[in-house]
N, C-alpha and C positions, 0 to 999 in steps of 0.2 A: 542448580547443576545436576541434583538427582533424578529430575524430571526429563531434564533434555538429555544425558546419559540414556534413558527408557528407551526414551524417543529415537533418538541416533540407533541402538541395539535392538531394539526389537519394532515399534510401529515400525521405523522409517523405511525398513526393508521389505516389510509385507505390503506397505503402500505403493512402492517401486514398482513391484512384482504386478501389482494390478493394474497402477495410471499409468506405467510406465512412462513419468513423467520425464521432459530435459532442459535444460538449461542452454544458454546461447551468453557468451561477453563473459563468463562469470569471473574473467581474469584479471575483469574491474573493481572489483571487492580486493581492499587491501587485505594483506596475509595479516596483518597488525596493524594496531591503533586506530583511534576514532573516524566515524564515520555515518552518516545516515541515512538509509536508504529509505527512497521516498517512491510509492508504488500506487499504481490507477487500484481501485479497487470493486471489486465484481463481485465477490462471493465471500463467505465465512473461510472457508478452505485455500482461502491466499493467505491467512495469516498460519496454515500448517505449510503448504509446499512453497513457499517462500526462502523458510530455515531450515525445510529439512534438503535442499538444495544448493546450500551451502557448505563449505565445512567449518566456520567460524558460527559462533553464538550469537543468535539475533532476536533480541527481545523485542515488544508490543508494548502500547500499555492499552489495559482493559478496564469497563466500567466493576467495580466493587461487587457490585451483585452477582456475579459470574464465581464468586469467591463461598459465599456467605449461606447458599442455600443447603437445606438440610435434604436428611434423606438419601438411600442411595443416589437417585439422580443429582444430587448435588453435588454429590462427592464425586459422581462422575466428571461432571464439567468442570470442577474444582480442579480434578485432577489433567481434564484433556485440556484445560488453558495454560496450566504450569507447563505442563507438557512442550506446548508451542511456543513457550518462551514470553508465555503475557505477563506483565505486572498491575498490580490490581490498583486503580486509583479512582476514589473517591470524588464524585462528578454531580456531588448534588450541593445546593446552593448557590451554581453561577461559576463555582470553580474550577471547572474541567478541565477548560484553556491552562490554566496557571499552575493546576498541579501536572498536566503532562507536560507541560514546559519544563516544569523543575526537576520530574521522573527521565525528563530525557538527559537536561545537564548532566546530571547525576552519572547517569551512564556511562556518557561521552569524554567525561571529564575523566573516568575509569578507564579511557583507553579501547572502548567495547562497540558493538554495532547497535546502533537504535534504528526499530524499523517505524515510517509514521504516513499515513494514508492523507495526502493534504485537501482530499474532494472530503473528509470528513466521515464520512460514510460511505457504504454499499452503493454504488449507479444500481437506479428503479430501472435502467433499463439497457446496461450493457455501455451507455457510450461515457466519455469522460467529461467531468465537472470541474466547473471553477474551482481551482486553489484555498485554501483558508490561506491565511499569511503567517500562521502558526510555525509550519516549517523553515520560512523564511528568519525568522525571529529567532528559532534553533541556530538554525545553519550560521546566522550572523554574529551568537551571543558566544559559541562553541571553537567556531572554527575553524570546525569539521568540514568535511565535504561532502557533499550530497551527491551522490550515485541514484540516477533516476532509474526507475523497473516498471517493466509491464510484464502483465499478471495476463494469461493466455491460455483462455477453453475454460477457465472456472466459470463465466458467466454460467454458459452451456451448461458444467458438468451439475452445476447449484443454482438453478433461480431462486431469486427471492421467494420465501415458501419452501424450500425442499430440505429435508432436513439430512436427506442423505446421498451424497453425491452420486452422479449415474459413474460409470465406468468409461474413462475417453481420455485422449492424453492431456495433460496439463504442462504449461509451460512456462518459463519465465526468463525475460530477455532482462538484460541488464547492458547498463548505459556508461559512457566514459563519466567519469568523476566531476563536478560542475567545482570551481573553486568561487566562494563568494568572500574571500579575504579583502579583497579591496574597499569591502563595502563596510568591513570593520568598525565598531562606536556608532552606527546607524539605523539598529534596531528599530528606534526610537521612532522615524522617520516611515510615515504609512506608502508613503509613494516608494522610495527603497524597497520596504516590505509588498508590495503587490508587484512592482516589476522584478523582484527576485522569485517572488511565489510560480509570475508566468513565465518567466526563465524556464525553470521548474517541469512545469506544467508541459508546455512547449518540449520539453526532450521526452519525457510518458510520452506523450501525443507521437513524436518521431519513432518511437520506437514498436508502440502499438499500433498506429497506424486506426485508431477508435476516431470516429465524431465526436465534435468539442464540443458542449454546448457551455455559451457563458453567463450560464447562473448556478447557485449552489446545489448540491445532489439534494440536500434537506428542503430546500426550497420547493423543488422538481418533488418531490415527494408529499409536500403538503399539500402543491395542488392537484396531484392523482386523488389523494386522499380523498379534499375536498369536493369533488367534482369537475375541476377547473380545469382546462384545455390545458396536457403540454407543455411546454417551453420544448422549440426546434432549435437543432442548431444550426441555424439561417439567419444571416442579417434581414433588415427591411427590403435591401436588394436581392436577395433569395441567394448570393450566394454564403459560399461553407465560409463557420470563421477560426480562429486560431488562437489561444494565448495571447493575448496584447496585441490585439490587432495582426501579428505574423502572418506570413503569406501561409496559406494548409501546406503543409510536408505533404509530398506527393510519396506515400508510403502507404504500403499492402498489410495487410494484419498480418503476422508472421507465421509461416507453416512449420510443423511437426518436420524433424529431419528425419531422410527416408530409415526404417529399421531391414538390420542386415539379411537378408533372404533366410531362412529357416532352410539347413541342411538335412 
């Protein structure tokens, strides 16, 4: 709480003053109780103007090393991840999956906002990635509801590589509430969990208005890595594809609202 206190009083208002970032729906975020919000993700900097475009507290979970490093720089990032509301979880052995599952209960069960990125990671290149089913598995185990968000001009403001964001507005749309109540005692069930995940998926996409492509961002990353062509988001018939086969949402990526004339 002492971090995001900081955060709220002092960054969040000098960061205003620069990205002069905005918010659009944000009247979909309940004022109270649980809730998870599930966001495309482009850049390191969507897990700051995310929360601080909010007025409720909205934590992350992050990998442990981000916690643990010495030296000034360490205590820097030590301190700018508390900052953003990250929780630190332990991700080595196989267990990533299962301890953010539990870091998120935990949360939710608290009555609090959990935020969770279901492409996994960073998009190599700005469009939106297949789901993990992780979210789903949340949303079903909780309760809660899932408010889908897209995250808007961070690609831009941070490519992969830039360790300092350029200056340009930053935005974030937010989505009417998804209820997955009915699907209640179903976790269990992988086809359940992948047609709730491109539920999901499927409202980011409505909202951002990004190219889908349907394989994993980590996937699409190893074969940049490697050498390897690619993956489009194009079927074998070249045309665009959508979350669970859905028809593409004929939607624009979302512009910055006009700012009031300078008197």
């Amino acid at each position: 709480m002492f971090y995001w206190l900081i955060k709220r009083i002092l960054v969040g208002p000098l960061l205003k003053v620069i990205y002069r970032p905005w918010i659009r729906g944000a009247r979909h975020v309940p004022t109270h109780g649980a809730a998870i919000l599930a966001s495309n993700h482009q850049a390191v900097i969507d897990s700051f103007f995310l929360p601080l475009m909010l007025d409720r507290q909205l934590v992350f979970i992050g990998k442990q090393e981000y916690f643990t490093g010495g030296g000034v720089k360490g205590r820097l990032v030590s301190g700018f991840m508390r900052g953003v509301g990250t929780i630190p979880v332990d991700r080595s052995g196989g267990r990533a999956s299962e301890a953010a599952l539990a870091t998120g209960l935990r949360r939710l069960r608290d009555g609090g906002l959990f935020g969770i990125y279901p492409e996994g990671t960073r998009s190599p290149d700005g469009r939106l990635y297949r789901g993990k089913t992780g979210v789903a598995r949340l949303a079903l185990e909780s309760g809660a509801p899932v408010i889908p968000i897209a995250m808007v001009g961070t690609a831009a403001a941070q490519p992969i590589g830039q360790r300092i964001p350029k200056i340009m507005r930053i935005g974030v749309v937010v989505g009417e509430p998804l209820d997955f109540t009915r699907y209640r005692g179903m976790e269990n069930d992988r086809f359940i969990l992948r047609s709730v995940t491109d539920e999901i998926m499927y409202a980011i996409m409505s909202l951002s208005g990004q190219e889908y492509v349907d394989v994993y961002a980590a996937t699409q990353k190893a074969r940049i890595a490697t050498g390897h062509p690619a993956v489009s988001g194009d079927t074998a018939d070249h045309l665009p594809t959508a979350p669970g086969g859905r028809p593409v949402p004929d939607v624009a990526p979302p512009e910055p609202p006009q700012l009031p004339p300078l008197e």
